[in-house]
C-alpha positions in Angstrom: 24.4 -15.3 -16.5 27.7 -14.9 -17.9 28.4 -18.6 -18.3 25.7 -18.5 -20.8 26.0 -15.6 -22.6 23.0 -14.6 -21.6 23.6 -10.9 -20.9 25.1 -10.7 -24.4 22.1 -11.5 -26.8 21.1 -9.3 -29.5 18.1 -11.2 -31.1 14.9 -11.5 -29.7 13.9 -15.2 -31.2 10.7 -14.6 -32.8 10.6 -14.7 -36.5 8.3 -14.1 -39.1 8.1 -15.4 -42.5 9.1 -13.1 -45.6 6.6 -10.4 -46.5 4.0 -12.1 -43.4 2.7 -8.3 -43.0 2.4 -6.8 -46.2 0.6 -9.8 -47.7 -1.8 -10.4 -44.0 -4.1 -8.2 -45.0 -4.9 -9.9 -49.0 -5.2 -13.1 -47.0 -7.5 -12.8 -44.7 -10.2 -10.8 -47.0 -9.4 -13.8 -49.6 -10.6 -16.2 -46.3 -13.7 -14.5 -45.6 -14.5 -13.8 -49.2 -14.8 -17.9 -49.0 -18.6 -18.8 -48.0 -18.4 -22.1 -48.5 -16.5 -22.8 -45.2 -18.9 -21.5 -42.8 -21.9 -22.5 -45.2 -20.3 -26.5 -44.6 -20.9 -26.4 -41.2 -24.3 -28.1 -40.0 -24.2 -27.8 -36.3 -22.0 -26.1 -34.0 -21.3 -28.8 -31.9 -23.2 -28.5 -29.1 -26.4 -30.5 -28.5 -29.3 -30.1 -25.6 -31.2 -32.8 -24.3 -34.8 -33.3 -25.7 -37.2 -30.7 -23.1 -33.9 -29.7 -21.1 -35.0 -26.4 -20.8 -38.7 -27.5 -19.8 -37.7 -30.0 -16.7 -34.1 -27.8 -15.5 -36.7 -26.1 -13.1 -38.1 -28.9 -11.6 -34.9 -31.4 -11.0 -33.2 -28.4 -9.3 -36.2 -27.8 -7.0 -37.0 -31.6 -6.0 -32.9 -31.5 -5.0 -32.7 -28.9 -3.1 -36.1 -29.8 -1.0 -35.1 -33.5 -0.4 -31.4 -32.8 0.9 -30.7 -31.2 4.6 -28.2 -30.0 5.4 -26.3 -30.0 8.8 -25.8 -27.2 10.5 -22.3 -26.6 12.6 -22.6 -24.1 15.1 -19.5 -21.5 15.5 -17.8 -21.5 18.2 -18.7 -18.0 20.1 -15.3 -16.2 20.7 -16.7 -13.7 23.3 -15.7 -15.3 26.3 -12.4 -15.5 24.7 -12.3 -11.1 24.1 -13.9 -11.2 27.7 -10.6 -13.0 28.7 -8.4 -11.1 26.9 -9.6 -7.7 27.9 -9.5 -8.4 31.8 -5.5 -9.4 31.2 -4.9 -6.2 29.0 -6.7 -4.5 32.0 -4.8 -6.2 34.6 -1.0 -5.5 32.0 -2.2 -2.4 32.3 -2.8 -1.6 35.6 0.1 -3.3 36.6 2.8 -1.3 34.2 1.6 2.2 35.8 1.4 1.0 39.5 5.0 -0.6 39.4 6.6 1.9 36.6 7.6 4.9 39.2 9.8 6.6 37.3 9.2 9.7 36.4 9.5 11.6 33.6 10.7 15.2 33.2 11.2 17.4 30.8 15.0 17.2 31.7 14.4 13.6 30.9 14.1 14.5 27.2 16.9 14.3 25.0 17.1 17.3 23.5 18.2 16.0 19.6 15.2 13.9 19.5 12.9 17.3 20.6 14.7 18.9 18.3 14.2 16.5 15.2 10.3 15.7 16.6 10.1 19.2 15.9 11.8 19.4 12.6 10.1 16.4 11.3 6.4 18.5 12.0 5.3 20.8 9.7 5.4 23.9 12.3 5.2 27.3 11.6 7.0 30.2 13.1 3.5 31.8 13.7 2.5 28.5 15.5 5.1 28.3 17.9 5.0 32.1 18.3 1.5 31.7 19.7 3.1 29.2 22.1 5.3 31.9 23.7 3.8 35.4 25.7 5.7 38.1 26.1 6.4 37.9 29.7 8.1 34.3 28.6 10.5 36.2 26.2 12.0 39.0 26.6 15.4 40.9 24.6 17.5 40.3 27.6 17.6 37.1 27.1 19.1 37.3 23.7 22.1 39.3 24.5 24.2 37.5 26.9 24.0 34.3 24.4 27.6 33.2 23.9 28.1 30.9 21.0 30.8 29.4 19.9 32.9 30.3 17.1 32.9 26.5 16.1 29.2 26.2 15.8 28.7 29.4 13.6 31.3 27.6 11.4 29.1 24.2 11.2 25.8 26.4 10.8 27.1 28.2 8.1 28.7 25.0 6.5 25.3 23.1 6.7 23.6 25.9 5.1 22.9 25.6 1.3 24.6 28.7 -1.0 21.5 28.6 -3.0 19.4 29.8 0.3 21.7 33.1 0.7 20.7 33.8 -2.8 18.0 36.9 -2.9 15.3 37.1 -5.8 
């Protein structure tokens, strides 16, 4: 782009001749005003066979009854879906009888239940309806020790605009 100046150019190439826009108007009026050029034309310049319009009907008919077609016959693709779905049964089958493992809730990474959740629009009255009261109790929010490292990245993720009250 550079080599050819191309990112410096002002202009935009088109030009029009002096007073083009002011005097477009006078022109064309003046054209139409002028009869004589459409009154010199005879014929438009397209011509029509002699009865064209009479016989059309009949030369389409006699050429579509004398011509046959050949017919090809699809190929049926149900014995190939009928194949295919006995080997997706079979893939199937296979993957849960030789997949043992088993998988826990331990299993779970907790970040990715954690950003699974964030990602979902959840309320706190949805997951509250989750929990009974025998599942929670104030006892075990007492003995919670955190450390003084992750209040400090808590606070630092938190946006000064949200401790703002209206």
């Amino acid at each position: 782009m550079e080599k050819n100046k191309l990112n410096n150019i002002t202009s935009t190439g088109f030009k029009t001749p002096e007073q083009y826009f002011e005097s477009f108007d006078d022109k064309l009026f003046e054209r139409l005003a002028e009869k004589k050029t459409i009154a010199s034309i005879e014929t438009s310049g397209f011509t029509v066979p002699n009865d064209y319009f009479n016989t059309v009907e009949d030369n389409v008919f006699s050429k579509l009854n004398n011509e046959e077609k050949p017919v090809i016959r699809l190929k049926s693709k149900s014995k190939f879906y009928y194949v295919a779905g006995i080997a997706a049964s079979f893939a199937l089958l296979f993957s849960i009888v030789f997949n043992n493992k088993d998988v826990t809730f331990d299993a779970v990474d907790t970040l990715a239940l954690e950003s699974y959740l964030y990602q979902e629009d959840y309320t706190s009255d949805e997951l509250a309806v989750l929990f009974t009261e025998n599942d929670i109790s104030v006892n075990d929010f007492i003995d919670v020790q955190i450390s003084e490292e992750t209040i400090n990245q808590y606070i630092e993720s938190i946006d000064s605009e949200d401790f703002i009250l209206d």
